[in-house]
TIBA-155261 format. One record per atom (N, C-alpha, C): residue number from 1; residue in three letters; atom name; x, y, z. Coordinates in nm, 2 decimals, always signed. Atoms other than C-alpha are relative to their C-alpha. Example, Ala and Ser with C-alpha at 12.3 -4.5 7.8 and 13.67 -1.06 7.14 Angstrom:
    k    r   a      c1      c2      c3
    1  ala   N   +0.09   -0.12   +0.00
    1  ala  CA   +1.23   -0.45   +0.78
    1  ala   C   +0.09   +0.12   +0.00
    2  ser   N   -0.09   -0.11   +0.00
    2  ser  CA   +1.37   -0.11   +0.71
    2  ser   C   -0.08   +0.11   +0.08
This chain:
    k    r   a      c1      c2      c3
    1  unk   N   +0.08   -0.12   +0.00
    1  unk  CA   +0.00   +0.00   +0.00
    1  unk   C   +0.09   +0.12   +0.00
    2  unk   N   -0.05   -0.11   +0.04
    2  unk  CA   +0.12   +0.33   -0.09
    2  unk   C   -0.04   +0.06   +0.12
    3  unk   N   +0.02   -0.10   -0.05
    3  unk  CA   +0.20   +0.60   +0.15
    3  unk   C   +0.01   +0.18   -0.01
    4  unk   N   -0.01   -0.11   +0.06
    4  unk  CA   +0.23   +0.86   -0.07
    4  unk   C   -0.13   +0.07   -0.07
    5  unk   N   +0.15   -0.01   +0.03
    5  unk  CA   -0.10   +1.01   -0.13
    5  unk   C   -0.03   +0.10   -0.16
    6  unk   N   -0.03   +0.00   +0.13
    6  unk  CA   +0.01   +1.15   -0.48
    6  unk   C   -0.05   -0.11   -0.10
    7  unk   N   +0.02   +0.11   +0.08
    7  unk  CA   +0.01   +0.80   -0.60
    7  unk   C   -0.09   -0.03   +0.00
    8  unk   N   +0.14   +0.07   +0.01
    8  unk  CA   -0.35   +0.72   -0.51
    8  unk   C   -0.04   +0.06   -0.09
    9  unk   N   +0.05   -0.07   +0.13
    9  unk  CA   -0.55   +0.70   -0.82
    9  unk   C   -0.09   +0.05   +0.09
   10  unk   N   +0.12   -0.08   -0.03
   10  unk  CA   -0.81   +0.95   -0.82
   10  unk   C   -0.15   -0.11   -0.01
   11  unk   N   +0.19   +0.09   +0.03
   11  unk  CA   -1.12   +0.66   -0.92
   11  unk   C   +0.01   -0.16   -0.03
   12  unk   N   -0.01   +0.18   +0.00
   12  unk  CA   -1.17   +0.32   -0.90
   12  unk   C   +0.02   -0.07   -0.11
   13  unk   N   -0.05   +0.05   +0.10
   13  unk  CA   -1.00   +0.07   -1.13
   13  unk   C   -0.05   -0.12   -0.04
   14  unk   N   +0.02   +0.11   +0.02
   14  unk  CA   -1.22   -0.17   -1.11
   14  unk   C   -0.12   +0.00   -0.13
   15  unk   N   +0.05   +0.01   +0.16
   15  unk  CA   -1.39   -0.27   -1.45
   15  unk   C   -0.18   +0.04   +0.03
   16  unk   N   +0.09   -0.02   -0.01
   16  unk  CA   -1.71   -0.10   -1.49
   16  unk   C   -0.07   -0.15   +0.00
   17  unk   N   +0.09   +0.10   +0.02
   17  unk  CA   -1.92   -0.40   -1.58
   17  unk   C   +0.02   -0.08   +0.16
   18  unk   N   -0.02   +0.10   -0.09
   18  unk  CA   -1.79   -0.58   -1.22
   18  unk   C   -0.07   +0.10   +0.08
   19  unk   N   +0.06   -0.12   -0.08
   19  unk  CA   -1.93   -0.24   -1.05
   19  unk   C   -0.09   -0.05   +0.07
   20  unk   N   +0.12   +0.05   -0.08
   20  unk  CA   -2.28   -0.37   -0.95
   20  unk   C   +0.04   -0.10   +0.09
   21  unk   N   -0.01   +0.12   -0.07
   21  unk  CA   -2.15   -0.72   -0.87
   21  unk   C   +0.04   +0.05   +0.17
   22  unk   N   -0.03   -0.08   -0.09
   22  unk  CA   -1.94   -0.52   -0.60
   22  unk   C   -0.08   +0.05   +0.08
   23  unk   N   +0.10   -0.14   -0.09
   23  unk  CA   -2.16   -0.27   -0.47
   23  unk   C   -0.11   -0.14   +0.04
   24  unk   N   +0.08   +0.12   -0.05
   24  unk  CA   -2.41   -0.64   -0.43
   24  unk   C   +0.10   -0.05   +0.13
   25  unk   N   -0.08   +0.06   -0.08
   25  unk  CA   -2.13   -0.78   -0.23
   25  unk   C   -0.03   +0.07   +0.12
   26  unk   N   -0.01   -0.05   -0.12
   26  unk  CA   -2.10   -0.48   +0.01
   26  unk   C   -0.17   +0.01   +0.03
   27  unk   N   +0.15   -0.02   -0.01
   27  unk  CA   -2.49   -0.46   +0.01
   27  unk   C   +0.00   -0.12   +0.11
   28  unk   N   +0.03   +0.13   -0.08
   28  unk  CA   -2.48   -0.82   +0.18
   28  unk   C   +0.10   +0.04   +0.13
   29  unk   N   -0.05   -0.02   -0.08
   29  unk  CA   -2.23   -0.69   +0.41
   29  unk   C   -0.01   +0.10   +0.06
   30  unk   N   +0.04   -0.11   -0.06
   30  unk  CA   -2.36   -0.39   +0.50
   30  unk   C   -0.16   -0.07   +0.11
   31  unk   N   +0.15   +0.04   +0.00
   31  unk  CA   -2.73   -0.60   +0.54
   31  unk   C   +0.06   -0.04   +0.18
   32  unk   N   +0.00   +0.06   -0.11
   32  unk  CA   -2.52   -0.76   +0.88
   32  unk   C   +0.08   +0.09   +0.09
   33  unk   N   -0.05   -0.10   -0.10
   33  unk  CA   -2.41   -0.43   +1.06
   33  unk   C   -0.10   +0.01   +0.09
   34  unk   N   +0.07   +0.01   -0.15
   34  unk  CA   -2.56   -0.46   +1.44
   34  unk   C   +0.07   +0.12   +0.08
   35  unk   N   -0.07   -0.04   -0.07
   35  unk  CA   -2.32   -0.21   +1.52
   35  unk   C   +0.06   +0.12   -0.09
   36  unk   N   -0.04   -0.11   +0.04
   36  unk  CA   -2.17   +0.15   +1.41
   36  unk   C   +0.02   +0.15   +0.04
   37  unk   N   +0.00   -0.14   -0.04
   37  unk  CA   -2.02   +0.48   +1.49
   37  unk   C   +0.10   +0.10   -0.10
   38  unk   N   -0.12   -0.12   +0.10
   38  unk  CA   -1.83   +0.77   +1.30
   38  unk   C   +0.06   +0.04   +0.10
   39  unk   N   -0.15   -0.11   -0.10
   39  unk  CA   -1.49   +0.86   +1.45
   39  unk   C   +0.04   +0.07   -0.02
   40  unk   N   -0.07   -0.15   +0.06
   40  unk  CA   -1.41   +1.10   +1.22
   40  unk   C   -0.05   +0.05   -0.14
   41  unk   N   +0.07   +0.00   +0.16
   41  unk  CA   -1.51   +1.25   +0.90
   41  unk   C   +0.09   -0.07   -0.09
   42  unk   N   -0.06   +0.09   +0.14
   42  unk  CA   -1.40   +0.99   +0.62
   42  unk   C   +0.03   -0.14   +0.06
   43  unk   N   -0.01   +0.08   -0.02
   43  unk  CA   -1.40   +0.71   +0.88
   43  unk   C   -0.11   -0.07   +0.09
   44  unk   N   +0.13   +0.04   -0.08
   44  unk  CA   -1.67   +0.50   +1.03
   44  unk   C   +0.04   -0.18   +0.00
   45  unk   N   -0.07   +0.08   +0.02
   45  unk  CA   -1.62   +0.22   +1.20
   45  unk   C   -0.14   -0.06   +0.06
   46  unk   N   +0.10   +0.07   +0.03
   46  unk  CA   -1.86   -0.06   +1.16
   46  unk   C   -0.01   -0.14   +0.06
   47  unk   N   +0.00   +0.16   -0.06
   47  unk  CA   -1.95   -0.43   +1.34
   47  unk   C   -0.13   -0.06   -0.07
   48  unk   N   +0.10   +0.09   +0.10
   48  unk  CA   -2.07   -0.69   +1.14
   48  unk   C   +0.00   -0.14   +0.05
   49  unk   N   +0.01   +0.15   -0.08
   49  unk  CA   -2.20   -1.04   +1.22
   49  unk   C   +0.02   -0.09   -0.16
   50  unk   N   -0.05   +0.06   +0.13
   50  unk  CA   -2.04   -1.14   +0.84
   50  unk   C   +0.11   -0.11   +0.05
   51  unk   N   -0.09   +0.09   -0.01
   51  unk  CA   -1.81   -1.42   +0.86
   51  unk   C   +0.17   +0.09   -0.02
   52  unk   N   -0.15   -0.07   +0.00
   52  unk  CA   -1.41   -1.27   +0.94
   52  unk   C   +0.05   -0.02   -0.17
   53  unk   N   -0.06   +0.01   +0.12
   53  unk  CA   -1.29   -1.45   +0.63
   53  unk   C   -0.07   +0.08   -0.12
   54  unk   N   +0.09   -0.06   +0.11
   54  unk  CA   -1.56   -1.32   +0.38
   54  unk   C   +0.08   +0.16   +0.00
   55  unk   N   -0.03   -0.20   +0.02
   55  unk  CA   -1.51   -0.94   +0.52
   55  unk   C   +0.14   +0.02   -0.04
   56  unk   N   -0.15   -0.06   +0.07
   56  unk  CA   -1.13   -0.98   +0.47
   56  unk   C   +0.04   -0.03   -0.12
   57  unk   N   -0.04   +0.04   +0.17
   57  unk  CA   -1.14   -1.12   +0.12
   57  unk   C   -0.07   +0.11   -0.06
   58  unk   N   +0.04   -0.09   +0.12
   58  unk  CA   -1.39   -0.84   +0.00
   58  unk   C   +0.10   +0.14   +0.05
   59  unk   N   -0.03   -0.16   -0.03
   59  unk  CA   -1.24   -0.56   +0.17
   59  unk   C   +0.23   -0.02   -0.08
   60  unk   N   -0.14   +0.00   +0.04
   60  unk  CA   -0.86   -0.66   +0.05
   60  unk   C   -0.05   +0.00   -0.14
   61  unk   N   +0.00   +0.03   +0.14
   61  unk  CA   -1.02   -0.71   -0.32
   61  unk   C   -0.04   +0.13   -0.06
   62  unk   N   +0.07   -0.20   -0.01
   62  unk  CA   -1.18   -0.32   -0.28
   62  unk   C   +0.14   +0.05   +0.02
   63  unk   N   -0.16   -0.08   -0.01
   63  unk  CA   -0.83   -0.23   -0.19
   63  unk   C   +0.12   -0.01   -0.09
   64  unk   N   -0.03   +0.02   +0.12
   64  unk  CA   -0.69   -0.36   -0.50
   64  unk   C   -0.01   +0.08   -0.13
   65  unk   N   +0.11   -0.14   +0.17
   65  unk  CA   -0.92   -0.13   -0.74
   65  unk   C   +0.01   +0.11   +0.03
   66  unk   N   +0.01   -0.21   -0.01
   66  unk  CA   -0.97   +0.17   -0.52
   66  unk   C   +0.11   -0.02   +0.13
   67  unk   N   -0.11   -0.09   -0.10
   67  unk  CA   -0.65   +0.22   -0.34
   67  unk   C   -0.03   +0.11   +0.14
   68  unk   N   +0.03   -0.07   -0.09
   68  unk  CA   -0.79   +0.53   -0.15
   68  unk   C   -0.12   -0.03   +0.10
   69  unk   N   +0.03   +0.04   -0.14
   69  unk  CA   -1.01   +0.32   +0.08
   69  unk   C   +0.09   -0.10   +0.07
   70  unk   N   -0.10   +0.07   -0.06
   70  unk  CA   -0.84   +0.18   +0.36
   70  unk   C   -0.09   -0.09   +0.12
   71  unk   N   +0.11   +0.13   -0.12
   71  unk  CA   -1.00   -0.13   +0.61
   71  unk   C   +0.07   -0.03   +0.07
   72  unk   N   -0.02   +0.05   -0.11
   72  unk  CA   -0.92   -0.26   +0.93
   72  unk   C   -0.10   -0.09   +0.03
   73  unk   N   +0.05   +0.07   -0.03
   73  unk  CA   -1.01   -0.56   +1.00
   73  unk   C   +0.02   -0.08   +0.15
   74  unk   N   -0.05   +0.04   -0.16
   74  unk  CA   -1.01   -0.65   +1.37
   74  unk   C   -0.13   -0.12   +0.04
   75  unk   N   +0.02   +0.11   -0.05
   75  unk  CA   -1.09   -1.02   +1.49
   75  unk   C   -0.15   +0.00   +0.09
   76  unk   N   +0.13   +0.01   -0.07
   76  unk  CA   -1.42   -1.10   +1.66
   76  unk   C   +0.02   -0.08   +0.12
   77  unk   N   -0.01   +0.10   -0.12
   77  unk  CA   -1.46   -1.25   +2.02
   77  unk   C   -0.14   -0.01   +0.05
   78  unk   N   +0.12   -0.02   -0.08
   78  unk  CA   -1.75   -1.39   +2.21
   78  unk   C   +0.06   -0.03   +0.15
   79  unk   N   +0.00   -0.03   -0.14
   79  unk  CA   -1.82   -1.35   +2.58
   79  unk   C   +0.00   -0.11   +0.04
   80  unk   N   +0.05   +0.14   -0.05
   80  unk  CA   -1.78   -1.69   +2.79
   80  unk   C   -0.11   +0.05   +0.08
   81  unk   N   +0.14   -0.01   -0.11
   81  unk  CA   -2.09   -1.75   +3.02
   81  unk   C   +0.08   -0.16   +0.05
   82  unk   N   -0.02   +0.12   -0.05
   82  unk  CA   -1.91   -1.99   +3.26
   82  unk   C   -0.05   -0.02   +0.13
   83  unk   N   +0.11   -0.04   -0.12
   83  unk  CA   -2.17   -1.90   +3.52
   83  unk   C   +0.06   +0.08   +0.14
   84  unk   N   -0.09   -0.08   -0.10
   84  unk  CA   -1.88   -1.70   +3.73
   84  unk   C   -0.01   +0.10   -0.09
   85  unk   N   +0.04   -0.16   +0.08
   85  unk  CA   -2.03   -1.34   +3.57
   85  unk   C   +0.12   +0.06   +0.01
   86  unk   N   -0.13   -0.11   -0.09
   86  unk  CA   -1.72   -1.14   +3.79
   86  unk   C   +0.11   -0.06   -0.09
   87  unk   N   -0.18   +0.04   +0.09
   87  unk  CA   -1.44   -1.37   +3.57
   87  unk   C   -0.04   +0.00   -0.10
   88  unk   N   +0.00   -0.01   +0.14
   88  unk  CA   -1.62   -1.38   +3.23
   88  unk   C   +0.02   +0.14   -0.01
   89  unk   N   -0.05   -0.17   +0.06
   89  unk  CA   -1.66   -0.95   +3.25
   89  unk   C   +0.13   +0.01   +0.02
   90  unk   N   -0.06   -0.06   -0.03
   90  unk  CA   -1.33   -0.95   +3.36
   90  unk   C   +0.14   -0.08   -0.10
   91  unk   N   -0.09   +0.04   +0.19
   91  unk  CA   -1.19   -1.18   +3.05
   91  unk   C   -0.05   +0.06   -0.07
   92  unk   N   +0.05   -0.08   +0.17
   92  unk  CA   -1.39   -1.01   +2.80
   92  unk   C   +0.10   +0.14   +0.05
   93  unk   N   -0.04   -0.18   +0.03
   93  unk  CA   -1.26   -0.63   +2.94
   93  unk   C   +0.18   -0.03   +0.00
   94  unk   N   -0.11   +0.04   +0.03
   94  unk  CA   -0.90   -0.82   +2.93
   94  unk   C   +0.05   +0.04   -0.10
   95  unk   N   +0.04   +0.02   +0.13
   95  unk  CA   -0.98   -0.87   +2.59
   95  unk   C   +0.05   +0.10   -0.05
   96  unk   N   +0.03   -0.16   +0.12
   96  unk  CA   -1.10   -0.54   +2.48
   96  unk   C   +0.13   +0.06   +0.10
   97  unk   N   -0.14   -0.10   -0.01
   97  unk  CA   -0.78   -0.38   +2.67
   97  unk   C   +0.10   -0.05   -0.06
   98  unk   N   -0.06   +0.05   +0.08
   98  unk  CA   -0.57   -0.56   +2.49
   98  unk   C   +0.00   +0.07   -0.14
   99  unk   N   +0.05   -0.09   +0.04
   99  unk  CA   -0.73   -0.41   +2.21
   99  unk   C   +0.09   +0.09   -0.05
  100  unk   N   -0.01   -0.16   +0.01
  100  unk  CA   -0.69   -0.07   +2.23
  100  unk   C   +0.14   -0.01   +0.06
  101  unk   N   -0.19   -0.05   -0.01
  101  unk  CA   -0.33   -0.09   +2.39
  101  unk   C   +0.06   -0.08   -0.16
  102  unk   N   -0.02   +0.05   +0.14
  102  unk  CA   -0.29   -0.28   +2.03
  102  unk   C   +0.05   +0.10   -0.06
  103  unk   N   +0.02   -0.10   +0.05
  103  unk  CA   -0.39   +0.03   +1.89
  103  unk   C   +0.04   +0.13   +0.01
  104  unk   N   -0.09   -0.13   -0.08
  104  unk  CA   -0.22   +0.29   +2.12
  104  unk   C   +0.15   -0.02   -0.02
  105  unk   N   -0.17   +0.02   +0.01
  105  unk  CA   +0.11   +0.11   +2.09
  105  unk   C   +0.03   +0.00   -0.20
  106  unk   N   -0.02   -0.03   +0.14
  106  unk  CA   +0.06   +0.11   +1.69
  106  unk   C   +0.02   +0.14   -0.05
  107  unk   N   -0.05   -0.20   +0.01
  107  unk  CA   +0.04   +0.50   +1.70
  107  unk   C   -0.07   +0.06   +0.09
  108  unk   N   +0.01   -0.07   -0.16
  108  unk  CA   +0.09   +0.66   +2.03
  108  unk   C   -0.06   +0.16   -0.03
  109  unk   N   +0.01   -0.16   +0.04
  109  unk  CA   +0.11   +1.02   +1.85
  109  unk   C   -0.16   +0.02   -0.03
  110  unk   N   +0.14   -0.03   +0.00
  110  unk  CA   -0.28   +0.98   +1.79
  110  unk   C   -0.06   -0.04   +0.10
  111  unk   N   +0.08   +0.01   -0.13
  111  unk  CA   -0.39   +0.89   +2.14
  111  unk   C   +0.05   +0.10   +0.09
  112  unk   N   +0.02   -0.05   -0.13
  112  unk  CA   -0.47   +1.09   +2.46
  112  unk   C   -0.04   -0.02   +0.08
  113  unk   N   +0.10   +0.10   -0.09
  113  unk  CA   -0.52   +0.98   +2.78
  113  unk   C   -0.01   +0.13   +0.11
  114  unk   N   +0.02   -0.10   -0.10
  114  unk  CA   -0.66   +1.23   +3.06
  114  unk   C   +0.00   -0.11   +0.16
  115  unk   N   -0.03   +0.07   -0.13
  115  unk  CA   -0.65   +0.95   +3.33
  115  unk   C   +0.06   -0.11   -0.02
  116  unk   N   -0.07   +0.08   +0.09
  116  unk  CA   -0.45   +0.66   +3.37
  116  unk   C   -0.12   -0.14   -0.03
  117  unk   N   +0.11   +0.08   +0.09
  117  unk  CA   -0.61   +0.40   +3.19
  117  unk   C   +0.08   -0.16   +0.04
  118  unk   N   -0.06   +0.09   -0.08
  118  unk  CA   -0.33   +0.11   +3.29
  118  unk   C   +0.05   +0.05   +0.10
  119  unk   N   -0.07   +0.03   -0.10
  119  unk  CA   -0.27   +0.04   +3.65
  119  unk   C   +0.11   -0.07   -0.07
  120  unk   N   -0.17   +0.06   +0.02
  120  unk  CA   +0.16   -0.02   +3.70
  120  unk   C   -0.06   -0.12   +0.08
């Protein structure tokens, strides 16, 4: 992937006639969003109950044609129910801090934290 934003074409490469097929694809993947928020203008981040592999084959095959969108594809987990409530929330919020220090340690220069967020 290019990080030179020169090099991104201006419009999608992918062959008119395949257009619809496309835009069908993401229609079926849009059909299983349970989940959604805008983080920022030109990014919205979305939860889908699509199978992992499907979403990362169409979204790498959109990133092939139109260069100037960019996907993140982050892993799905479910919650145990091992009838100890106090250690499943406290594996799931494991989890999701895991997560996000993922994402803080990937690029520190775009996070802020006003409290601390990990106990030493």
């Amino acid at each position: 992937m290019t990080t030179n934003l020169n090099d991104v074409p201006e419009a999608c490469t992918l062959p008119t006639a395949q257009r619809p097929l496309r835009r069908a694809e993401f229609d079926d993947l849009f059909a299983t969003v349970v989940g959604r928020d805008r983080v920022a203008a030109g990014h919205l981040r979305l939860v889908v109950t699509a199978p992992e592999a499907d979403v990362r084959d169409l979204t790498a095959r959109e990133t092939e044609c139109c260069s100037f969108f960019r996907f993140t594809v982050e892993p799905s987990f479910t919650v145990a129910d091992s009838g100890d409530a106090a250690a499943d929330v406290q594996a799931a919020m494991t989890r999701v801090n895991a997560v996000i220090e993922a994402w803080v340690r990937a690029r520190p220069e775009q996070w802020l934290w006003l409290h601390r967020r990990w106990p030493d």
